[in-house]
C-alpha positions in Angstrom: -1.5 -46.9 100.6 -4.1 -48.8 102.7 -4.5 -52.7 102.0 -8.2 -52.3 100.7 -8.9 -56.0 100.9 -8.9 -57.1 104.7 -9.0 -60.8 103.9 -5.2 -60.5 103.3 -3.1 -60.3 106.1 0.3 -57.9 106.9 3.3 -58.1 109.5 5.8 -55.9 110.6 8.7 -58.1 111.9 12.3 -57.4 113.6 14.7 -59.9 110.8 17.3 -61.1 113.2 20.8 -61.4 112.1 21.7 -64.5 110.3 18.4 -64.9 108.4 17.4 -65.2 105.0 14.1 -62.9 104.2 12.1 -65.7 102.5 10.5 -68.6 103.9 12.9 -71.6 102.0 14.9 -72.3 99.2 15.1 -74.9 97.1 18.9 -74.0 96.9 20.8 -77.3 98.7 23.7 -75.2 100.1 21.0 -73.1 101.7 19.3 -75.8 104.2 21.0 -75.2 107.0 20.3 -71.7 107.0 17.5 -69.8 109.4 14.3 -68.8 107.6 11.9 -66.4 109.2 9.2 -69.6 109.4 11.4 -70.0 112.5 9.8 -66.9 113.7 6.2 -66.9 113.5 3.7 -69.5 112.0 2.8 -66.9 109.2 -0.4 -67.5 106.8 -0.1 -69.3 103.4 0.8 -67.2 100.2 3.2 -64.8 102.9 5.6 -62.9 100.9 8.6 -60.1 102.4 8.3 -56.8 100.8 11.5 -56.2 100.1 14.6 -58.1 101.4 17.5 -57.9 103.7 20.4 -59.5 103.5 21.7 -62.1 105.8 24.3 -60.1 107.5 21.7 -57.2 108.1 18.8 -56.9 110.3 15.7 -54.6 111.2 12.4 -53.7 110.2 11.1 -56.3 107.5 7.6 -56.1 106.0 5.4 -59.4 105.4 2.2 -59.3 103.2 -0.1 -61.8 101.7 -1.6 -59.0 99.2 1.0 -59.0 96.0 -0.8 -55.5 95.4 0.8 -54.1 98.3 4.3 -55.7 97.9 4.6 -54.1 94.1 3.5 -50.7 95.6 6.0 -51.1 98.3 8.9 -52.0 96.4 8.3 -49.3 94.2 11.0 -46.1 94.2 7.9 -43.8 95.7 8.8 -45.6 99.2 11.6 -44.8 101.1 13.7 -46.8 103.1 16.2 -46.0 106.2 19.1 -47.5 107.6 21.5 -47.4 110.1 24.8 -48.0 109.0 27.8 -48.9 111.4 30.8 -47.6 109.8 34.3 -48.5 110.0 36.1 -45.5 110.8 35.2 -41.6 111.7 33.7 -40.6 108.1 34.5 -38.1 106.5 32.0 -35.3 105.3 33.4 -35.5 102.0 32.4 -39.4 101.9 28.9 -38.4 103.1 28.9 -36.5 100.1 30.0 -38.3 97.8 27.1 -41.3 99.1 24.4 -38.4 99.1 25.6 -37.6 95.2 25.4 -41.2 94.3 28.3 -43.7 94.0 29.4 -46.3 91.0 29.1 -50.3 93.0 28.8 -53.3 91.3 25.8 -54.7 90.5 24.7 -58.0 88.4 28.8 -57.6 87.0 27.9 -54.3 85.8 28.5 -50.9 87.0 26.3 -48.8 88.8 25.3 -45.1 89.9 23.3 -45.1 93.0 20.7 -42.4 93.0 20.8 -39.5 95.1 20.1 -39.8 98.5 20.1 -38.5 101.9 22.8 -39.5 104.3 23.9 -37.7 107.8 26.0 -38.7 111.0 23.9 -39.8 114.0 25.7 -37.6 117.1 24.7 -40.6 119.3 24.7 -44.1 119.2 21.1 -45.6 118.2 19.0 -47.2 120.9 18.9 -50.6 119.2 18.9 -54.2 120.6 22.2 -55.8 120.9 23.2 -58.0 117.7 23.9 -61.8 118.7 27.0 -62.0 116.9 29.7 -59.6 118.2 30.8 -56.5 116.3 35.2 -55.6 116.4 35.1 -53.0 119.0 36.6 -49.6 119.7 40.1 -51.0 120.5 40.4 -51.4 116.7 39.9 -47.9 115.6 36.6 -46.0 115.5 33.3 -46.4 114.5 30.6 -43.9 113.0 26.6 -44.5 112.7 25.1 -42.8 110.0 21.5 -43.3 108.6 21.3 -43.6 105.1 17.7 -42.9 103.5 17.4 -44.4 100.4 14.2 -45.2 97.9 15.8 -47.9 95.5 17.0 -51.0 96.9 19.9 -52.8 95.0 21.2 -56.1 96.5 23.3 -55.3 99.3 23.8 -51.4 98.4 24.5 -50.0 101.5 27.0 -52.1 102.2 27.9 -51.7 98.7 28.2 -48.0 98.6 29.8 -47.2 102.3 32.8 -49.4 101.0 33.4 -47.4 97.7 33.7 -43.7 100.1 36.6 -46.3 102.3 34.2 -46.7 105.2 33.0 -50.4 105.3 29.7 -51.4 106.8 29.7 -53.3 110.0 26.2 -53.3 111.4 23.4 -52.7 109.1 19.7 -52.1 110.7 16.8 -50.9 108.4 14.7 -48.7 110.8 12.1 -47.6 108.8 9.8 -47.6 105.1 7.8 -45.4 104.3 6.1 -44.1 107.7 6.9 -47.3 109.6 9.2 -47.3 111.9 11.0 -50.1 113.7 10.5 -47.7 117.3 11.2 -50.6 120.0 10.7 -53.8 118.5 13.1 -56.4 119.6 14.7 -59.1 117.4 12.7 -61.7 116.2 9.6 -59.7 117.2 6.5 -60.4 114.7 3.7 -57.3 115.0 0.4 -58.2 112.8 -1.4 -55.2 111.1 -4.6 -54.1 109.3 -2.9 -52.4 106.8 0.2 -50.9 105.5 0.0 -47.1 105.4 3.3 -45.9 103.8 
């Protein structure tokens, strides 16, 4: 979908760690958190497309056009991730994700929708994460990329713990037919247009 007004303005940014994906919060436990205002001095009206959690990071899309943000957030749009895992996972876990799993959501239960899920043979080129992750001395590890077009709060996470393998790093590398490529943390790209 192209933006078709070009007074409205779109960014492509790298959320670091440790922030929230808005811009503040009226919430008083939530003032001493990072915001990604930090990052950039964006336009008025800016909104995410989308969010990431706190814990998680990567490719984050800004837009001042509500238009866009609907489309985006739409199922028609998918979204990738690189998932950290705790432990070697299992095929049969991979399946079971791929099938859909039953998390927790809003204190109900809830099947996640089909979706496609593989083991990455080799560790993603991705920037090192400020806080440090438990290393190999506590067992292994297994990145996967998990390709999904809904986006419940914090389902990744959500789902790699019901299959036993908990999430420890969580990087969303792509929507649509943006991709993160070699952006750095904290990096803020402007652009025309969103063409997912």
């Amino acid at each position: 979908m192209e933006a078709c007004k070009t007074n409205h303005r779109h960014f492509a940014i790298y959320k670091p760690y440790g922030y929230l994906s808005q811009f503040s919060s009226n919430d008083s436990k939530q003032q001493s958190k990072n915001f990604l205002g930090k990052l950039y001095v964006f336009p008025e009206n800016i909104m995410a497309i989308g969010r990431l959690d706190e814990k998680s990071e990567g490719l984050l899309l800004l837009t001042t056009d509500g238009k866009m943000s609907d489309f985006v957030n739409s199922r028609k749009v998918d979204k990738e991730y690189y998932s950290l895992v705790d432990g070697d996972i299992t095929e049969e876990a991979i399946e079971k994700l791929e099938g859909g799993v039953e998390i927790g959501f809003n204190g109900k239960k809830y099947k996640t929708k089909p979706c496609k899920v593989f083991k990455l043979n080799d560790e993603p080129d991705l920037p090192k994460r400020a806080k440090k992750i438990r290393d190999a001395r506590h067992g292994p590890t297994t990145w996967i990329s998990v390709t999904l077009n809904e986006g419940k709060f914090r389902q990744v996470r959500k789902m790699t713990s019901a299959v036993g393998f908990p999430t420890l790093r969580l990087v969303r590398v792509r929507v649509g037919n943006i991709y993160i490529k070699s952006m750095q943390v904290g990096e803020v790209i402007e652009v025309e247009s969103f063409n997912v």
